[in-house]
mmCIF file of the C-alpha atoms, coordinates in Angstrom:
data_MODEL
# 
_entry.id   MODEL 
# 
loop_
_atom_site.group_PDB 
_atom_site.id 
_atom_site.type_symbol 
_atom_site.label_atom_id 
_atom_site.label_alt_id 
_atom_site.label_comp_id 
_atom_site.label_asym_id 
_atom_site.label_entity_id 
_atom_site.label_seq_id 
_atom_site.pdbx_PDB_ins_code 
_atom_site.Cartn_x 
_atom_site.Cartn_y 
_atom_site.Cartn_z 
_atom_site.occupancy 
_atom_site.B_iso_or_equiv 
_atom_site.pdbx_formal_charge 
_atom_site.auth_seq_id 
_atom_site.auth_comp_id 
_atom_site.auth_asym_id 
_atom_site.auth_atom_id 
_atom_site.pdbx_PDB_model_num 
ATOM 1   C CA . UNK A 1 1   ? 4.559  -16.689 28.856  1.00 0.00 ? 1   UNK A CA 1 
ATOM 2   C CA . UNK A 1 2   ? 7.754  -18.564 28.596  1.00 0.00 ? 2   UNK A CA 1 
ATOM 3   C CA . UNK A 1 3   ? 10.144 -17.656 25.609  1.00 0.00 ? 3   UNK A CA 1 
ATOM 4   C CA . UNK A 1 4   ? 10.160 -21.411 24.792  1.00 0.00 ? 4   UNK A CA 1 
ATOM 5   C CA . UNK A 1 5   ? 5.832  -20.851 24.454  1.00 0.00 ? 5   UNK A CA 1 
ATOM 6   C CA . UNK A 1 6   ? 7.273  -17.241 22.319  1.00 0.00 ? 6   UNK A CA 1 
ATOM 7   C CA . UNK A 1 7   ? 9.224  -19.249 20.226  1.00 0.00 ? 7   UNK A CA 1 
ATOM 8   C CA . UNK A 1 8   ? 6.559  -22.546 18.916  1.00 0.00 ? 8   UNK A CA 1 
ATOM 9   C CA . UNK A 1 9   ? 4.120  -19.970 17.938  1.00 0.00 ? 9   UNK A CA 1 
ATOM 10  C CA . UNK A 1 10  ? 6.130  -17.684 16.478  1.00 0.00 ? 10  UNK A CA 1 
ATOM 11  C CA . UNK A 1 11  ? 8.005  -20.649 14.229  1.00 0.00 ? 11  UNK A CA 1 
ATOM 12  C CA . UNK A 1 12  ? 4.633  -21.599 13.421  1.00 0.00 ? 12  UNK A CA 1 
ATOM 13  C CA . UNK A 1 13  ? 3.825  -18.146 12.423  1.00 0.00 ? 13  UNK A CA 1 
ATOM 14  C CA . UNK A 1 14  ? 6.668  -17.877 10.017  1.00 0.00 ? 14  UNK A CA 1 
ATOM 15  C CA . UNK A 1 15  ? 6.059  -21.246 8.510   1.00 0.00 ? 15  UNK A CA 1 
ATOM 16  C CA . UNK A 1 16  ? 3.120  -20.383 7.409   1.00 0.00 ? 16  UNK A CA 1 
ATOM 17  C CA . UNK A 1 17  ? 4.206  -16.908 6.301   1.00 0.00 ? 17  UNK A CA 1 
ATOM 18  C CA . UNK A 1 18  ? 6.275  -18.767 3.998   1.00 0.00 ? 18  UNK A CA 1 
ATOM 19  C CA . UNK A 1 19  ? 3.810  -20.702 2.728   1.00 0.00 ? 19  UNK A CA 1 
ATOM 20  C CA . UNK A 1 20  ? 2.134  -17.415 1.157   1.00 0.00 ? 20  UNK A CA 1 
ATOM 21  C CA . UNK A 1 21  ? 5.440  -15.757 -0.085  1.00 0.00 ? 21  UNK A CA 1 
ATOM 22  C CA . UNK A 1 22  ? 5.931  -15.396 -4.004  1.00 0.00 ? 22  UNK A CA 1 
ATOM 23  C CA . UNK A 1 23  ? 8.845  -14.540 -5.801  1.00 0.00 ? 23  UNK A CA 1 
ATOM 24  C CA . UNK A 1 24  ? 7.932  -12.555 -9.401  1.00 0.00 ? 24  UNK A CA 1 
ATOM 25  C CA . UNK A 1 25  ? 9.177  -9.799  -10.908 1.00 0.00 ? 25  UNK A CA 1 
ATOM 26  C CA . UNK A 1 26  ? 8.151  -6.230  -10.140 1.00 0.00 ? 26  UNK A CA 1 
ATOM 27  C CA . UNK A 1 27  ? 7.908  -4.644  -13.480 1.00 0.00 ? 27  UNK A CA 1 
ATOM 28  C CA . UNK A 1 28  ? 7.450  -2.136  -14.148 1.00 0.00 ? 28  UNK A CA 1 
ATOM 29  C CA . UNK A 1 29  ? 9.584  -0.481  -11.211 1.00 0.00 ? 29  UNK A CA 1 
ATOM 30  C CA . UNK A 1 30  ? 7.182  1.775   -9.441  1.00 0.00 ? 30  UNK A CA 1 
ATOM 31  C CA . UNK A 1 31  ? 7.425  5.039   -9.612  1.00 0.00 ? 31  UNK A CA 1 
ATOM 32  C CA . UNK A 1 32  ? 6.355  6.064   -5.243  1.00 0.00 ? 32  UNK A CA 1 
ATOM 33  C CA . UNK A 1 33  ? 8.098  3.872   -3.042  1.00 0.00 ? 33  UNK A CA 1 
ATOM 34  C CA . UNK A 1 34  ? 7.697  3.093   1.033   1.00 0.00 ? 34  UNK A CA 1 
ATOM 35  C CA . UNK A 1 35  ? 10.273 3.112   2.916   1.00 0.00 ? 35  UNK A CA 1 
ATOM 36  C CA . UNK A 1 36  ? 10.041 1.578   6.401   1.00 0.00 ? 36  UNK A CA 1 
ATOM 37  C CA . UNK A 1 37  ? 12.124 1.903   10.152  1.00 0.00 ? 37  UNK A CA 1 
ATOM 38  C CA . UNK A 1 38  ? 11.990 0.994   13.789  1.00 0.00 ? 38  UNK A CA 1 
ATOM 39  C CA . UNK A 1 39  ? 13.547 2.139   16.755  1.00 0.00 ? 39  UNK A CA 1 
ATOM 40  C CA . UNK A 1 40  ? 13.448 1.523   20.731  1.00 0.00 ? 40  UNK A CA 1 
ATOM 41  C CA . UNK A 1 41  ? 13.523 3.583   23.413  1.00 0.00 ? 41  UNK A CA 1 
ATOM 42  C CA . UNK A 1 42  ? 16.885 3.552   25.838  1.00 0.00 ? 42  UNK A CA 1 
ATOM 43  C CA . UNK A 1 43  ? 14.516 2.073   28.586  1.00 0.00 ? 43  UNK A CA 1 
ATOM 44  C CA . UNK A 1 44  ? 13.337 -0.772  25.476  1.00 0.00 ? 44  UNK A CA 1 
ATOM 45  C CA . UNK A 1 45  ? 9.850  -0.389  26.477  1.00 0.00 ? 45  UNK A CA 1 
ATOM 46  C CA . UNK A 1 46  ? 8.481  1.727   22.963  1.00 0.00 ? 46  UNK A CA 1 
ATOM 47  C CA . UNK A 1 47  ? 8.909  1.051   19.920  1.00 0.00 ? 47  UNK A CA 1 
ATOM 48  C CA . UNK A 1 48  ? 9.046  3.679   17.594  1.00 0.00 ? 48  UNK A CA 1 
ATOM 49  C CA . UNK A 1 49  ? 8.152  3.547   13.987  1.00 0.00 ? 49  UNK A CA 1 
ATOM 50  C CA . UNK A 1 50  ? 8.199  5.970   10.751  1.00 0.00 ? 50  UNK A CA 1 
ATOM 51  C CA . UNK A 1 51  ? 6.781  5.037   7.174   1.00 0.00 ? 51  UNK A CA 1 
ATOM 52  C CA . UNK A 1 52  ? 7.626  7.154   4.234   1.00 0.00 ? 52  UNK A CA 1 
ATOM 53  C CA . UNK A 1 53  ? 7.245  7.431   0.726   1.00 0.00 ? 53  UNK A CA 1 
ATOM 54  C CA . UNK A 1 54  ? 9.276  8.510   -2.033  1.00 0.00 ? 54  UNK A CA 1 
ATOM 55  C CA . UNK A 1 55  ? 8.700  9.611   -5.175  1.00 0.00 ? 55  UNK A CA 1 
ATOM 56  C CA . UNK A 1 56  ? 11.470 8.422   -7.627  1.00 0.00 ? 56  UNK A CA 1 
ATOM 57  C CA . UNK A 1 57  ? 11.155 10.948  -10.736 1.00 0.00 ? 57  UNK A CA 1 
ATOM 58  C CA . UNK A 1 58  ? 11.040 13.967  -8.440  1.00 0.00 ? 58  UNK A CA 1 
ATOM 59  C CA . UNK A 1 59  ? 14.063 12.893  -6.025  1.00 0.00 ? 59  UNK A CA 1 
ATOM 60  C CA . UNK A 1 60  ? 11.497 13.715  -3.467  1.00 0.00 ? 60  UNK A CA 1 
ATOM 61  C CA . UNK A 1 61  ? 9.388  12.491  0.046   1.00 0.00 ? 61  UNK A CA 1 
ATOM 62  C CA . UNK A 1 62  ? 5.791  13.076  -0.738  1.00 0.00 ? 62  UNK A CA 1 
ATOM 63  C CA . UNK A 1 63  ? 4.443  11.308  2.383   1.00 0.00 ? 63  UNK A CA 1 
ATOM 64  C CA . UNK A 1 64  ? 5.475  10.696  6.094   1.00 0.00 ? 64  UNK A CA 1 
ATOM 65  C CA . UNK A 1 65  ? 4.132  8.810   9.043   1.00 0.00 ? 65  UNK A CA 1 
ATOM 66  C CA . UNK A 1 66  ? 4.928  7.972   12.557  1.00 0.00 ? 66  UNK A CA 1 
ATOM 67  C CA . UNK A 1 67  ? 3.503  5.427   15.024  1.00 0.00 ? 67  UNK A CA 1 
ATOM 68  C CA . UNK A 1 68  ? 4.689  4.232   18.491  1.00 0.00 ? 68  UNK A CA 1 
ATOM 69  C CA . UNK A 1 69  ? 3.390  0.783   20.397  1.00 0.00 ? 69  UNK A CA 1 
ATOM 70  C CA . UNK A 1 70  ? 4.655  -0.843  23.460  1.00 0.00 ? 70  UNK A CA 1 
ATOM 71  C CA . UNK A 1 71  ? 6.846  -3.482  23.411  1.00 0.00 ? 71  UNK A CA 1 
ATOM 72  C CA . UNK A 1 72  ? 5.078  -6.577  24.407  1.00 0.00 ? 72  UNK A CA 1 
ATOM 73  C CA . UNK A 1 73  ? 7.642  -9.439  23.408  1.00 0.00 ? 73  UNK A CA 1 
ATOM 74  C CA . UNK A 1 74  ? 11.017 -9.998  24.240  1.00 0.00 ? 74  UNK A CA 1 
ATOM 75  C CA . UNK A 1 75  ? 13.875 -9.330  22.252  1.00 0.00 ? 75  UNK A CA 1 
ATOM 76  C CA . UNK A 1 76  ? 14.933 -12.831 20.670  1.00 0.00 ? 76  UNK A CA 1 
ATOM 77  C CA . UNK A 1 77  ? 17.327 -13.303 17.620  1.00 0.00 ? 77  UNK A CA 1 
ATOM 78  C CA . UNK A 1 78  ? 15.655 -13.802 14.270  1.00 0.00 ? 78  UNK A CA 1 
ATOM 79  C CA . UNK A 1 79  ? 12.309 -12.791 15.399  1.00 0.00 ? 79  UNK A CA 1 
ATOM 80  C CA . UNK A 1 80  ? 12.427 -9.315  15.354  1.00 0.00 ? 80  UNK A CA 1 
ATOM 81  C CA . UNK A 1 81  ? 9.548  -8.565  12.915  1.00 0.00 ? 81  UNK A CA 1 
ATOM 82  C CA . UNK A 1 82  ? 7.755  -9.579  16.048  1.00 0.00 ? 82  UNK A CA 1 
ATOM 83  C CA . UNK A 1 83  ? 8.956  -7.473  18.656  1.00 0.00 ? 83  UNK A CA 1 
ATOM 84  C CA . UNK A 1 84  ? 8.779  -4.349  16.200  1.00 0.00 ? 84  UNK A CA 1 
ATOM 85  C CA . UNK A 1 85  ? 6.390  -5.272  13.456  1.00 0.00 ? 85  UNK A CA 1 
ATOM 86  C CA . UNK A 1 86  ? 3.336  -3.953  15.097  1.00 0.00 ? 86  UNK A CA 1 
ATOM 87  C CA . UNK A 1 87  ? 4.710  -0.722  15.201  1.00 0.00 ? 87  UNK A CA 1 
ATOM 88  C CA . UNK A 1 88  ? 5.752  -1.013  11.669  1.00 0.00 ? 88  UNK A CA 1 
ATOM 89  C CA . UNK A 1 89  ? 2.739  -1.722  9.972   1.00 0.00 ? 89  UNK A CA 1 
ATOM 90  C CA . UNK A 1 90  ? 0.464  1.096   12.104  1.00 0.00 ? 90  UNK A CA 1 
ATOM 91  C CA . UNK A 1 91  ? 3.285  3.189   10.453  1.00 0.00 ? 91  UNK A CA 1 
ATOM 92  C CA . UNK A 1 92  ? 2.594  2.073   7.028   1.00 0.00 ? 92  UNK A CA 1 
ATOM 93  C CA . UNK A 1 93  ? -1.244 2.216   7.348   1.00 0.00 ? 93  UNK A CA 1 
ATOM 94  C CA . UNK A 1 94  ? -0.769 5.911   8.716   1.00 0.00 ? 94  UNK A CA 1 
ATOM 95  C CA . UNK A 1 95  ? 0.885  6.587   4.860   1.00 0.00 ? 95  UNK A CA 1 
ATOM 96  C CA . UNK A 1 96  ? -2.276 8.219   2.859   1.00 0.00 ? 96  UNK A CA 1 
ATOM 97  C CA . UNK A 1 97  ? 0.043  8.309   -0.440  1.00 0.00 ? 97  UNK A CA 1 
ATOM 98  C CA . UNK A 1 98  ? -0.055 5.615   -2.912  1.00 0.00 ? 98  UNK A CA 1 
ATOM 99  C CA . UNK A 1 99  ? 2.735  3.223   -3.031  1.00 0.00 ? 99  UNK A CA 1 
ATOM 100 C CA . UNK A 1 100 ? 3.932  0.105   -5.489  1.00 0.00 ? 100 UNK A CA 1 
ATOM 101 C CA . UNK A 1 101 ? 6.410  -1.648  -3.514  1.00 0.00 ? 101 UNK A CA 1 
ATOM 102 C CA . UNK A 1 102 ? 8.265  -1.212  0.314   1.00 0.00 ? 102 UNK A CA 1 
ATOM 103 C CA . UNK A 1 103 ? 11.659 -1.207  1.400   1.00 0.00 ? 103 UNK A CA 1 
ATOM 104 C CA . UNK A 1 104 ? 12.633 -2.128  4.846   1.00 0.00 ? 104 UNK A CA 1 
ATOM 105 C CA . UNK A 1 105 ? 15.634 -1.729  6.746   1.00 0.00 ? 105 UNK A CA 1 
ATOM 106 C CA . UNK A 1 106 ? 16.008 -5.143  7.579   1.00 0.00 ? 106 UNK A CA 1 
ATOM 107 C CA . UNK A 1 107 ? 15.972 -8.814  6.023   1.00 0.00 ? 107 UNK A CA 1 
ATOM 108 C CA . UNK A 1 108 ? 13.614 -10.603 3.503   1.00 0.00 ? 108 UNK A CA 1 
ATOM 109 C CA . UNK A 1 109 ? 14.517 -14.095 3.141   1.00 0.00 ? 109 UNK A CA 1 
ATOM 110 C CA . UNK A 1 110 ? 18.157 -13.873 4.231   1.00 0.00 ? 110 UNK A CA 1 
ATOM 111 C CA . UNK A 1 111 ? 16.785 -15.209 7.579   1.00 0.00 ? 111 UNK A CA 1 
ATOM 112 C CA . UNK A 1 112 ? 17.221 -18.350 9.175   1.00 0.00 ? 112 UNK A CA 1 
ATOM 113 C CA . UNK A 1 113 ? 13.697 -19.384 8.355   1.00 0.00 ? 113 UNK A CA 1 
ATOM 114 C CA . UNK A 1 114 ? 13.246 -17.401 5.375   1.00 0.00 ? 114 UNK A CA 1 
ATOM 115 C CA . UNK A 1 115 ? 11.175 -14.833 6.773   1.00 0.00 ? 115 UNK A CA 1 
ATOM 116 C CA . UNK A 1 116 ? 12.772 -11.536 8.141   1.00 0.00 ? 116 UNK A CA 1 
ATOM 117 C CA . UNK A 1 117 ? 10.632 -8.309  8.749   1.00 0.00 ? 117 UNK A CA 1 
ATOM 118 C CA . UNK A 1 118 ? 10.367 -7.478  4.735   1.00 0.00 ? 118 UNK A CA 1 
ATOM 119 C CA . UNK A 1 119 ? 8.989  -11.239 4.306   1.00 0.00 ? 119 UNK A CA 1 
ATOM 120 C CA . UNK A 1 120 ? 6.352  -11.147 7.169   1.00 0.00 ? 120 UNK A CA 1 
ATOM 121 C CA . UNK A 1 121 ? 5.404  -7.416  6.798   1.00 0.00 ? 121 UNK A CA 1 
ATOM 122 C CA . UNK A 1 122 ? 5.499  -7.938  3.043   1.00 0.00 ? 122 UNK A CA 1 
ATOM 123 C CA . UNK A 1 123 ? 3.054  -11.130 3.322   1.00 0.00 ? 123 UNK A CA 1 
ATOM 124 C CA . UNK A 1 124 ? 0.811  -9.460  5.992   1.00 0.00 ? 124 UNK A CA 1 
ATOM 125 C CA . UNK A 1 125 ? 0.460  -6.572  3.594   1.00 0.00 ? 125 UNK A CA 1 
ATOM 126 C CA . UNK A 1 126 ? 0.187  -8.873  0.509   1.00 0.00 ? 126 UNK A CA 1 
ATOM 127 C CA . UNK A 1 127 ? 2.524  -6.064  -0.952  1.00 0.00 ? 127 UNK A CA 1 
ATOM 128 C CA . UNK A 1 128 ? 5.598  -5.926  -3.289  1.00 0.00 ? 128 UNK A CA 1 
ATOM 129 C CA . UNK A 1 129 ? 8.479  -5.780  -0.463  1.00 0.00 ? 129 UNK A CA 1 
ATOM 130 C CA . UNK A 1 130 ? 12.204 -5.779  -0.154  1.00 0.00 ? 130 UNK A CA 1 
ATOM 131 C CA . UNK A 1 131 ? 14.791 -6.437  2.797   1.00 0.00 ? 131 UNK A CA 1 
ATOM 132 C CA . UNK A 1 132 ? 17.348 -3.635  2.547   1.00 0.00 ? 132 UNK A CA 1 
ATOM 133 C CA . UNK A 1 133 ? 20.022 -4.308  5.425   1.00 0.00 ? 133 UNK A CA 1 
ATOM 134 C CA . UNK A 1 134 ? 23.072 -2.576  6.340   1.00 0.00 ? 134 UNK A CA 1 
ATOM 135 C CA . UNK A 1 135 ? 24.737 -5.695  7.930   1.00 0.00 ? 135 UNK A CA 1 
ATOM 136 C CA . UNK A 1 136 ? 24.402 -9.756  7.526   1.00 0.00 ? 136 UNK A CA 1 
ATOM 137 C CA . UNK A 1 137 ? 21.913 -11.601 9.821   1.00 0.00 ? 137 UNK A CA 1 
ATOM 138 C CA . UNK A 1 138 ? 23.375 -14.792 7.715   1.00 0.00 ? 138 UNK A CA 1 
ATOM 139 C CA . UNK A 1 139 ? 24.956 -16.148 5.318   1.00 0.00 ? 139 UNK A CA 1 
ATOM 140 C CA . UNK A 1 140 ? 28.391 -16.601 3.237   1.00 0.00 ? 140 UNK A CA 1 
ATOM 141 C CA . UNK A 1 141 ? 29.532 -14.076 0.462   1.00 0.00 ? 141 UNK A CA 1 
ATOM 142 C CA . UNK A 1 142 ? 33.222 -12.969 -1.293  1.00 0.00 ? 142 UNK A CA 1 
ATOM 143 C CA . UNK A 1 143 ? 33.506 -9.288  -0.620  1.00 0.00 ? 143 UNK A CA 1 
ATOM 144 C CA . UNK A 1 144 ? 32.123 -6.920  -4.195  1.00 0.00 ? 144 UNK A CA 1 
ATOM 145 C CA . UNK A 1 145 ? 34.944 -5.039  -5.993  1.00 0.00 ? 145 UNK A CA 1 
ATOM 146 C CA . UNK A 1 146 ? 34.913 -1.180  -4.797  1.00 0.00 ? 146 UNK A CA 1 
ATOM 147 C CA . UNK A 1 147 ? 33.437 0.173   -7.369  1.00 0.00 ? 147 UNK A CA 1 
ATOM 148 C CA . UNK A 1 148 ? 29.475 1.365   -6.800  1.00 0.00 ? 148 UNK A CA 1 
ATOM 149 C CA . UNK A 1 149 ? 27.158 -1.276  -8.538  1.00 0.00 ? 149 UNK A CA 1 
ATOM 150 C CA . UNK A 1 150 ? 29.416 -4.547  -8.163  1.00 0.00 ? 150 UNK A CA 1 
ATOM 151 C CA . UNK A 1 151 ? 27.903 -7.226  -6.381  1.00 0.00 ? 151 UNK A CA 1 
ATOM 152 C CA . UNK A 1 152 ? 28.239 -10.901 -5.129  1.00 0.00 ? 152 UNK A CA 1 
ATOM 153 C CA . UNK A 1 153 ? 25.692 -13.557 -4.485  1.00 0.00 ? 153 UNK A CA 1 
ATOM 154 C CA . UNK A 1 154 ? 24.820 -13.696 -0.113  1.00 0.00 ? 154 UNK A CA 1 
ATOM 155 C CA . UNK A 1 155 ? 24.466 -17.942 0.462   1.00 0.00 ? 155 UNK A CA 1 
ATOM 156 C CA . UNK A 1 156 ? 23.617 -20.313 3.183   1.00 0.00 ? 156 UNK A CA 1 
ATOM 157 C CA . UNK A 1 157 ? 25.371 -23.303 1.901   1.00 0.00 ? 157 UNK A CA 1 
ATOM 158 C CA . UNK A 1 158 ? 23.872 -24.154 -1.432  1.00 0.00 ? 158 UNK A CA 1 
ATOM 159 C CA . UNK A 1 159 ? 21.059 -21.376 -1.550  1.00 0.00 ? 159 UNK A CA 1 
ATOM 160 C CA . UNK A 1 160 ? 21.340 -18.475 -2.475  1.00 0.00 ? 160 UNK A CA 1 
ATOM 161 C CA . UNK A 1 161 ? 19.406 -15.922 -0.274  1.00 0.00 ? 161 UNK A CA 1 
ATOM 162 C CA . UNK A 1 162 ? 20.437 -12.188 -1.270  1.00 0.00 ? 162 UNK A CA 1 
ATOM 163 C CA . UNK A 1 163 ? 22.838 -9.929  -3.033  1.00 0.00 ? 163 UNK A CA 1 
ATOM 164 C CA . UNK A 1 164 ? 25.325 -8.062  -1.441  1.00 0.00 ? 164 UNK A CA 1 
ATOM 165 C CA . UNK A 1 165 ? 25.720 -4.536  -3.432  1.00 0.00 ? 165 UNK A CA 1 
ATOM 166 C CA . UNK A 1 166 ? 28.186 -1.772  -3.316  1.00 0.00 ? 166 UNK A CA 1 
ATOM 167 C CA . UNK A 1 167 ? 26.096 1.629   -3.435  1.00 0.00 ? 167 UNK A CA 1 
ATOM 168 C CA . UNK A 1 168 ? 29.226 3.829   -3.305  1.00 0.00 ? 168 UNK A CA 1 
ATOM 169 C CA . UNK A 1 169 ? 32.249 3.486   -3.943  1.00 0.00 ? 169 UNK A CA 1 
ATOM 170 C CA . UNK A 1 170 ? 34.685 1.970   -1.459  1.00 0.00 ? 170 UNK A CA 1 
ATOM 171 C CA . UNK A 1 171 ? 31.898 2.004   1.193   1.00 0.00 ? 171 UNK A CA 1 
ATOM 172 C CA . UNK A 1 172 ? 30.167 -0.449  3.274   1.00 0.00 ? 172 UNK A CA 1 
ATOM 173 C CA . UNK A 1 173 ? 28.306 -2.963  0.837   1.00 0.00 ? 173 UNK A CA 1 
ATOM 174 C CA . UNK A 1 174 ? 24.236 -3.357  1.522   1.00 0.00 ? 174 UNK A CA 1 
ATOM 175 C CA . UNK A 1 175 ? 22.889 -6.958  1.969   1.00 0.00 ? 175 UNK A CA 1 
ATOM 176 C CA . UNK A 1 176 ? 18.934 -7.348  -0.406  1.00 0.00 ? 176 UNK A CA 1 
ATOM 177 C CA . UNK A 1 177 ? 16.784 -9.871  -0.268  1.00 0.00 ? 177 UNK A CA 1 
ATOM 178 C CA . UNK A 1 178 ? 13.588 -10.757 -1.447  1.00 0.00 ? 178 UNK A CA 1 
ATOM 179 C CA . UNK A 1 179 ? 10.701 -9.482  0.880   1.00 0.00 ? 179 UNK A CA 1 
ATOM 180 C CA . UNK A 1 180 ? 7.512  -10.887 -1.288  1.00 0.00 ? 180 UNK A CA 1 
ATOM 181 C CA . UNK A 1 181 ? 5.990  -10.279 -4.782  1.00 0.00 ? 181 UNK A CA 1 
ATOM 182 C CA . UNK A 1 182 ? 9.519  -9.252  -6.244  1.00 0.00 ? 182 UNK A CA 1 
ATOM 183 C CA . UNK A 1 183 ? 12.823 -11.038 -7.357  1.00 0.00 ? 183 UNK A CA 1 
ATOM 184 C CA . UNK A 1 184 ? 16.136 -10.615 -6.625  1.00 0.00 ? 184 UNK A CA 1 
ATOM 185 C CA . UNK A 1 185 ? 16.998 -8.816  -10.176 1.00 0.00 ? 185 UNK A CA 1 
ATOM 186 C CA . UNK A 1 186 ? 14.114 -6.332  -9.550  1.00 0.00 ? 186 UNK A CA 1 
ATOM 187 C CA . UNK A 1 187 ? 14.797 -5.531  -5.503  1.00 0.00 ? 187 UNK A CA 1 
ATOM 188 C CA . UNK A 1 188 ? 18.164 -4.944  -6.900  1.00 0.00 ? 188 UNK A CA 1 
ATOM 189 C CA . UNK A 1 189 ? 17.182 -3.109  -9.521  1.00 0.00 ? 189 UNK A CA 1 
ATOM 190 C CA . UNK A 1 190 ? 14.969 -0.792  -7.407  1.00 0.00 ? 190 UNK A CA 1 
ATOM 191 C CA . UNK A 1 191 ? 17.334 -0.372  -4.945  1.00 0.00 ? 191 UNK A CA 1 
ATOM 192 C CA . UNK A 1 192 ? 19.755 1.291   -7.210  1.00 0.00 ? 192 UNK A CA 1 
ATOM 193 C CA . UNK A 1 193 ? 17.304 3.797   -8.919  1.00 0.00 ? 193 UNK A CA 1 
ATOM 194 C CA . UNK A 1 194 ? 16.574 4.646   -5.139  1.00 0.00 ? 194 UNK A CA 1 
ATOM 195 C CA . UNK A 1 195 ? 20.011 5.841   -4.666  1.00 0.00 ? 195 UNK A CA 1 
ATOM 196 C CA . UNK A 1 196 ? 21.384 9.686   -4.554  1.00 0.00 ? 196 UNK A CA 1 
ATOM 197 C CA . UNK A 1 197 ? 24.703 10.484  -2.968  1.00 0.00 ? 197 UNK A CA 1 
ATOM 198 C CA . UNK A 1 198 ? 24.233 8.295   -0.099  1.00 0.00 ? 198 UNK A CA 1 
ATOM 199 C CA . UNK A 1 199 ? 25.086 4.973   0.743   1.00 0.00 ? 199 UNK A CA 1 
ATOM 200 C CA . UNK A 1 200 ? 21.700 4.021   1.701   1.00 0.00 ? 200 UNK A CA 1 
ATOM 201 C CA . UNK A 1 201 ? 18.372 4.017   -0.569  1.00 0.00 ? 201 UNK A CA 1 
ATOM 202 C CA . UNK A 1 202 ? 16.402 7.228   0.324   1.00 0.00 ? 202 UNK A CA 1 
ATOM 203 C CA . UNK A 1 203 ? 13.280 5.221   1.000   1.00 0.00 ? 203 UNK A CA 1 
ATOM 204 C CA . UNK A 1 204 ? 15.153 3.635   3.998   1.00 0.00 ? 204 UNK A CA 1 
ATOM 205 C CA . UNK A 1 205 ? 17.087 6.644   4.726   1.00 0.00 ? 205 UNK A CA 1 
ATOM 206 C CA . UNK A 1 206 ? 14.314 8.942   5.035   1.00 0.00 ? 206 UNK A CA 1 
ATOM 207 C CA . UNK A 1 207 ? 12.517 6.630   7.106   1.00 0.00 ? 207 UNK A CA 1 
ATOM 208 C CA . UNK A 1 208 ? 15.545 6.433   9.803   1.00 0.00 ? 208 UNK A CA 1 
ATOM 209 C CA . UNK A 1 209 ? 15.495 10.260  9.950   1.00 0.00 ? 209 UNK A CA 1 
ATOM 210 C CA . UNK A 1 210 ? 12.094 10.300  10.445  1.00 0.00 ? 210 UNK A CA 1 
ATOM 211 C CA . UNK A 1 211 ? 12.089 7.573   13.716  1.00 0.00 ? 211 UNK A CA 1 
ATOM 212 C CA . UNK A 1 212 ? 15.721 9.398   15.009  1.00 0.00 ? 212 UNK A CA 1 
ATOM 213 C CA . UNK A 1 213 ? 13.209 12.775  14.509  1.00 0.00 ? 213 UNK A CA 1 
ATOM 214 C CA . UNK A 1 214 ? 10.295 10.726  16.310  1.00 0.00 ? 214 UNK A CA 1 
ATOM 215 C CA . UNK A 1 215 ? 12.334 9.324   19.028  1.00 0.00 ? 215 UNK A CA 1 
ATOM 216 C CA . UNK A 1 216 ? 13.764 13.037  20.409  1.00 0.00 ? 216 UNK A CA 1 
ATOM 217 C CA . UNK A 1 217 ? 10.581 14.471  20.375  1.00 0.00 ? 217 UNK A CA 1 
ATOM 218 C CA . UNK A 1 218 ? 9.083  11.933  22.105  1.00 0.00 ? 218 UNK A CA 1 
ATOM 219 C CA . UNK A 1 219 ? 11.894 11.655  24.860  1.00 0.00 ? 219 UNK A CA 1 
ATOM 220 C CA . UNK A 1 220 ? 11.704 15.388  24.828  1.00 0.00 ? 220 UNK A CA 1 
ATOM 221 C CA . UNK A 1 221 ? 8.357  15.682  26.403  1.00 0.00 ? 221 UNK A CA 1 
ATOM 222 C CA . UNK A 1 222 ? 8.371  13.062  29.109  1.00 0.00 ? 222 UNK A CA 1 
# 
């Protein structure tokens, strides 16, 4: 298939992704929380996945799962959820503990087309879900004050898409979005109470230790 054939049905896909995405508040903040990551193999034909979830009260992972798929797309800019997704959710449906709401490393609505992986993950799942990225995809934003906690509103033109946060201070800022069945005070909000002395959300965290973890062991054997 051509990527120009890739491309109409996956716009299509996303359109309609949209379509089912809501925006409330998640309240009260749940207390286990999923965590999500992908990875690829040097030779880009695997895609490795992990799934976690945390429990908040106890600072602790209760739950971990792995999955691995072949890649059958090609790598194409703002369509990732596609190339990796698959892999994702068998992740996810590996997890056997409870969980109210999933973080992603990756983007929610702060996507070209409003729907990153958290957004079309998050409406596949019909599950509370949040795009926690380390970098922007896009968007315009005035760089937070050092301290851990400040923000500043992530736009594309006259919309506002995410927040960029501080989780440190005087590090590298995070970039949250709405994935589906939150808002932006409450993915913040979660975020934060996910925090411990790293930069990154343990949800998230965990879950790229787990795929690095996945990744050797699998490259180990062949």
């Amino acid at each position: 298939m051509a990527i120009s054939d890739y491309l109409e049905s996956w716009k299509v896909t996303q359109r309609e992704i949209c379509e089912h995405l809501f925006v409330v508040p998640l309240s009260p903040l749940p207390r286990f929380v999923a965590g999500a990551d992908a990875a690829f193999s040097s030779d880009k034909t695997t895609v490795f996945a992990a799934a976690v979830v945390y429990d908040r009260e106890k600072q602790q992972i209760v739950d971990i799962a792995h999955a691995t798929a072949p890649v059958t797309v090609p790598y194409v800019p703002g369509y990732l959820s596609f190339r990796e997704g698959p892999a994702v959710l068998l992740a996810i449906g590996n997890l056997t503990h409870e969980f109210g709401v999933i973080c992603f490393d990756g983007q929610g609505i702060a996507h070209p087309r409003r729907c990153g992986l958290a957004t079309h993950l998050g409406v596949t799942l019909d599950v509370p879900s949040i795009g926690c990225a380390k970098s922007r995809l896009i968007g315009t934003y005035d760089e937070p004050a050092a301290a851990a906690g400040s923000t500043a509103p992530l736009m594309d033109k006259d919309d506002p898409i995410g927040l960029v946060i501080r989780t440190k201070d005087r590090t590298r800022p995070l970039f949250i979005s709405i994935g589906h069945r939150v808002d932006l005070a409450s993915a913040v909000e979660l975020v934060l109470a996910c925090r411990t002395r790293y930069r990154i959300p343990e949800p998230t965290r965990q879950a790229d230790i787990e795929v690095a973890k996945l990744k050797r062991r699998t490259w180990h054997r062949i």
